[in-house]
MMTF fields as JSON, N, C-alpha, C and O atoms, coordinates in Angstrom:
{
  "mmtfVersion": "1.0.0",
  "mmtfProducer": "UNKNOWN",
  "numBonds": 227,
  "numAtoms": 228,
  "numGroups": 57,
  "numChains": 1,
  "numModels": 1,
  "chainsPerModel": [1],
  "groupsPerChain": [57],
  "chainIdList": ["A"],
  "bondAtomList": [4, 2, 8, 6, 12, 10, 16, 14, 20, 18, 24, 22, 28, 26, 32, 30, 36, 34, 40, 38, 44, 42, 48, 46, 52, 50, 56, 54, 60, 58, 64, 62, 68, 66, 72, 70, 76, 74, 80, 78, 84, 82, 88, 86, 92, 90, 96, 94, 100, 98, 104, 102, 108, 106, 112, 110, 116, 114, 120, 118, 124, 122, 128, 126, 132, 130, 136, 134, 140, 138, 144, 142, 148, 146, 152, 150, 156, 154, 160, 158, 164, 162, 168, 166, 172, 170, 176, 174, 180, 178, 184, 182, 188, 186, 192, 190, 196, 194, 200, 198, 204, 202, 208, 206, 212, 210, 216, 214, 220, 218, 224, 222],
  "bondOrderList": [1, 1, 1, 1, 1, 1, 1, 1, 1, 1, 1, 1, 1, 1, 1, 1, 1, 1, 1, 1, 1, 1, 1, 1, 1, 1, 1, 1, 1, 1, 1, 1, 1, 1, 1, 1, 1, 1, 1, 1, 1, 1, 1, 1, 1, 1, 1, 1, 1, 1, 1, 1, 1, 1, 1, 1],
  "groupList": [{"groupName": "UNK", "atomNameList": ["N", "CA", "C", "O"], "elementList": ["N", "C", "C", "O"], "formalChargeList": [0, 0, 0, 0], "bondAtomList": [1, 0, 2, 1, 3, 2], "bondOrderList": [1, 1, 2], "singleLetterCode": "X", "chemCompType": "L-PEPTIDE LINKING"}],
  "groupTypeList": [0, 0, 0, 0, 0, 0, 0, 0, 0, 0, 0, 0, 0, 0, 0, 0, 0, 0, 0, 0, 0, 0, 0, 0, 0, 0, 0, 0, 0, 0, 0, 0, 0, 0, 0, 0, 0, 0, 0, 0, 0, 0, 0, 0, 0, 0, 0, 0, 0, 0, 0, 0, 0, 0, 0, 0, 0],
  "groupIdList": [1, 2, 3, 4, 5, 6, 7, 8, 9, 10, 11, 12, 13, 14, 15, 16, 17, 18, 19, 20, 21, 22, 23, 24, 25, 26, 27, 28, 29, 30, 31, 32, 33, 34, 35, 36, 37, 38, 39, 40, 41, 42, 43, 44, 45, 46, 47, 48, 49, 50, 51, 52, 53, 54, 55, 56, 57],
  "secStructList": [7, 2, 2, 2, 2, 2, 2, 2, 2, 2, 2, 0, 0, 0, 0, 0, 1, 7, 2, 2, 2, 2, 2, 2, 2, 2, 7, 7, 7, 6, 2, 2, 2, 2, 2, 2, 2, 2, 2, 2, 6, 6, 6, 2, 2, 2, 2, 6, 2, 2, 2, 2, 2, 2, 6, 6, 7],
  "xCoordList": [-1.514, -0.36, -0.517, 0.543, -1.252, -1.865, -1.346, -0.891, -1.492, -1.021, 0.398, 0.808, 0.884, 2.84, 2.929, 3.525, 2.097, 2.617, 2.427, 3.514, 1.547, 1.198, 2.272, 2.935, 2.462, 3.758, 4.854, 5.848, 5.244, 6.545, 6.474, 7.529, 5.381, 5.666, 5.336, 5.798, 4.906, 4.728, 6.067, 6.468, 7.031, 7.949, 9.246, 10.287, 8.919, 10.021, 9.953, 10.795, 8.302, 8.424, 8.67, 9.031, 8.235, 9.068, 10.207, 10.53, 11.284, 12.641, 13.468, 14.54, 12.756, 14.21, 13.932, 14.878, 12.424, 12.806, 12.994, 12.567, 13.732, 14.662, 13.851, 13.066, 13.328, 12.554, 12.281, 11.088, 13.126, 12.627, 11.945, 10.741, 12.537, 11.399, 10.003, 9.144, 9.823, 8.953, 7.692, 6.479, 8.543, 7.905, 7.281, 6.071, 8.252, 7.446, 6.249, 5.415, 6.139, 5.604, 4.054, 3.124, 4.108, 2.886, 2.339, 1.193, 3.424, 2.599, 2.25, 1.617, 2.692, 2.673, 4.166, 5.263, 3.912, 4.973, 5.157, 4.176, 6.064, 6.023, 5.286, 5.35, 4.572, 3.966, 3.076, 3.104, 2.408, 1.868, 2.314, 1.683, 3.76, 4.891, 5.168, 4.927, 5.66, 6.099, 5.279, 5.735, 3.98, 3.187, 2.531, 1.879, 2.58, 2.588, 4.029, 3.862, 5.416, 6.206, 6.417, 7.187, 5.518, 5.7, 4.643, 4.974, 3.394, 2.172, 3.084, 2.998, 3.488, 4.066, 4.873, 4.777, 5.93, 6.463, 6.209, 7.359, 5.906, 5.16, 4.185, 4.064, 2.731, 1.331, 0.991, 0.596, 1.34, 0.969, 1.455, 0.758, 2.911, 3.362, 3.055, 3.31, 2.169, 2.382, 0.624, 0.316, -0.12, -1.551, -1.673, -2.765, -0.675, -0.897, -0.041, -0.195, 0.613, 1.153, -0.148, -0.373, -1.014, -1.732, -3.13, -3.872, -3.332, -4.317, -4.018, -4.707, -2.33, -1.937, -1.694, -1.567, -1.665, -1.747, -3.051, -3.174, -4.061, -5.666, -6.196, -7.261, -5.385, -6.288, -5.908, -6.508, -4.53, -3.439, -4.238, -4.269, -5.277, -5.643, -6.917, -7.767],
  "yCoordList": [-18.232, -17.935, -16.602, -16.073, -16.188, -15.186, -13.697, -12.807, -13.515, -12.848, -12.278, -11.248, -13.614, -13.767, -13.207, -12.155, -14.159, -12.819, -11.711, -11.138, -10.948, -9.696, -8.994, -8.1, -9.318, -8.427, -9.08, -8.429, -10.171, -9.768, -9.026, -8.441, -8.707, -7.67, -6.528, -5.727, -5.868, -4.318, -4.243, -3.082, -5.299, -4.735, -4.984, -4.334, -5.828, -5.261, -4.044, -3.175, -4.164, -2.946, -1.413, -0.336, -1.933, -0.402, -0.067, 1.118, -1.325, -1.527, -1.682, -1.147, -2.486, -2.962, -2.4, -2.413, -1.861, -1.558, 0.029, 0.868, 0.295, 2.147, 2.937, 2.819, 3.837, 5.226, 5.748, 5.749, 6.211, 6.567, 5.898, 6.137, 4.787, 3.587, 3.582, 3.57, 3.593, 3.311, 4.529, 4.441, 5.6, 7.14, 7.058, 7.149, 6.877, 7.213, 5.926, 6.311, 4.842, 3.744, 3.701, 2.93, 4.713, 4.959, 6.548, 6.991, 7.069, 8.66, 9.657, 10.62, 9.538, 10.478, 11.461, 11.115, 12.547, 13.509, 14.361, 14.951, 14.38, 15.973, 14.625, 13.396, 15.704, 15.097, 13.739, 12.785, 13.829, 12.398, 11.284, 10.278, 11.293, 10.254, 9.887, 8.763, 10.916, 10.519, 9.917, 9.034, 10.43, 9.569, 8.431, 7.813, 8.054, 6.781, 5.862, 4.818, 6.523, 5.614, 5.233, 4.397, 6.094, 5.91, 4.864, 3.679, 5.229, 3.874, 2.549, 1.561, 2.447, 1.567, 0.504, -0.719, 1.656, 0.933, 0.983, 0.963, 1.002, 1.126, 0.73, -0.22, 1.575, 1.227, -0.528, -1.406, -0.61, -1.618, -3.28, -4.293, -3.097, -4.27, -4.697, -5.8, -3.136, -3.579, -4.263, -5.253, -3.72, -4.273, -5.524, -6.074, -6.208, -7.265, -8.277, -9.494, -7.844, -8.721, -8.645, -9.814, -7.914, -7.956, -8.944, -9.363, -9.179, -9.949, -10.871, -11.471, -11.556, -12.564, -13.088, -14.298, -12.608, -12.497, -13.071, -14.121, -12.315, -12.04, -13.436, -13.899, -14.184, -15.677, -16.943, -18.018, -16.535, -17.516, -17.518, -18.665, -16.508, -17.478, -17.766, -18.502],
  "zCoordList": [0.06, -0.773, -1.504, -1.838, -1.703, -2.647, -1.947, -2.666, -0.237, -0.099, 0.591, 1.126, 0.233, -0.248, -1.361, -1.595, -2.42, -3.532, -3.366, -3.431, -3.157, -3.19, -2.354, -2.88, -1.196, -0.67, -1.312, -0.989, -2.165, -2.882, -3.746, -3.991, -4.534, -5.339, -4.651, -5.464, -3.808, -3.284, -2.673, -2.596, -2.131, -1.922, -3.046, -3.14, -3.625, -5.157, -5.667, -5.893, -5.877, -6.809, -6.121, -6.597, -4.551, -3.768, -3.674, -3.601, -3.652, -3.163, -4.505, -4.786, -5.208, -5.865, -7.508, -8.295, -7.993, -8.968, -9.139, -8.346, -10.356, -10.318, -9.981, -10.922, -9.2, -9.167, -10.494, -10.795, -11.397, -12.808, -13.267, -13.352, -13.733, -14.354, -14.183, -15.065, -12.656, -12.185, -12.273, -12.463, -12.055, -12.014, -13.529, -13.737, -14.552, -15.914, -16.343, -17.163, -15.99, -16.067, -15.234, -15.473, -14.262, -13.711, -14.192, -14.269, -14.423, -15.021, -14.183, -14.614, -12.597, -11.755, -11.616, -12.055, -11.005, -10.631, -9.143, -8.689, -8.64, -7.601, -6.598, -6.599, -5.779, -4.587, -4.762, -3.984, -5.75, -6.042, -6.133, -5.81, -6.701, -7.24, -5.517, -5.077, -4.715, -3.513, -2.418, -1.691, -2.293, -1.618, -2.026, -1.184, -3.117, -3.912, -3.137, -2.506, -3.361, -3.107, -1.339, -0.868, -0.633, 1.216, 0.896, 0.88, 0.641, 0.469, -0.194, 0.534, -0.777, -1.477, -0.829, -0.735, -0.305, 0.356, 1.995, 2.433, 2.379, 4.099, 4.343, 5.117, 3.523, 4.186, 3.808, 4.575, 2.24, 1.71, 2.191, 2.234, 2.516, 3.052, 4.476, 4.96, 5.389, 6.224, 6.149, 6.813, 5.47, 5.544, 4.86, 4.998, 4.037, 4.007, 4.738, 4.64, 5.269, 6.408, 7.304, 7.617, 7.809, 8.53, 8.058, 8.947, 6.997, 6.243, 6.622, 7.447, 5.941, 6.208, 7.863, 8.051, 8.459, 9.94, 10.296, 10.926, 9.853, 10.544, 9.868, 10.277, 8.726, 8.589, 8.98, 8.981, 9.392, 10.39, 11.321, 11.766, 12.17, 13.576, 12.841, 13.343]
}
């Protein structure tokens, strides 16, 4: 279960909560802010889908 939660929140907090919010709440800017938000939303959901995958067999 643990890593259900974890991808509901990497993809809330990629998808559904505001970009500003989010930008001033972590304290990054410019290029940092943006490759934060591709990891965020891409690398992260897809590696734990893959966790969750890899203990299913």
């Amino acid at each position: 279960m643990m890593p259900l939660g974890g991808l509901a929140i990497a993809l809330f907090a990629g998808w559904a909560i505001r970009r500003e919010g989010l930008a001033e709440d972590i304290g990054l800017k410019g290029g940092g802010y943006k490759a934060f938000m591709v990891i965020l939303k891409f690398v992260t959901p897809a590696g734990i889908a893959g966790v969750f995958l890899y203990n299913l067999i």
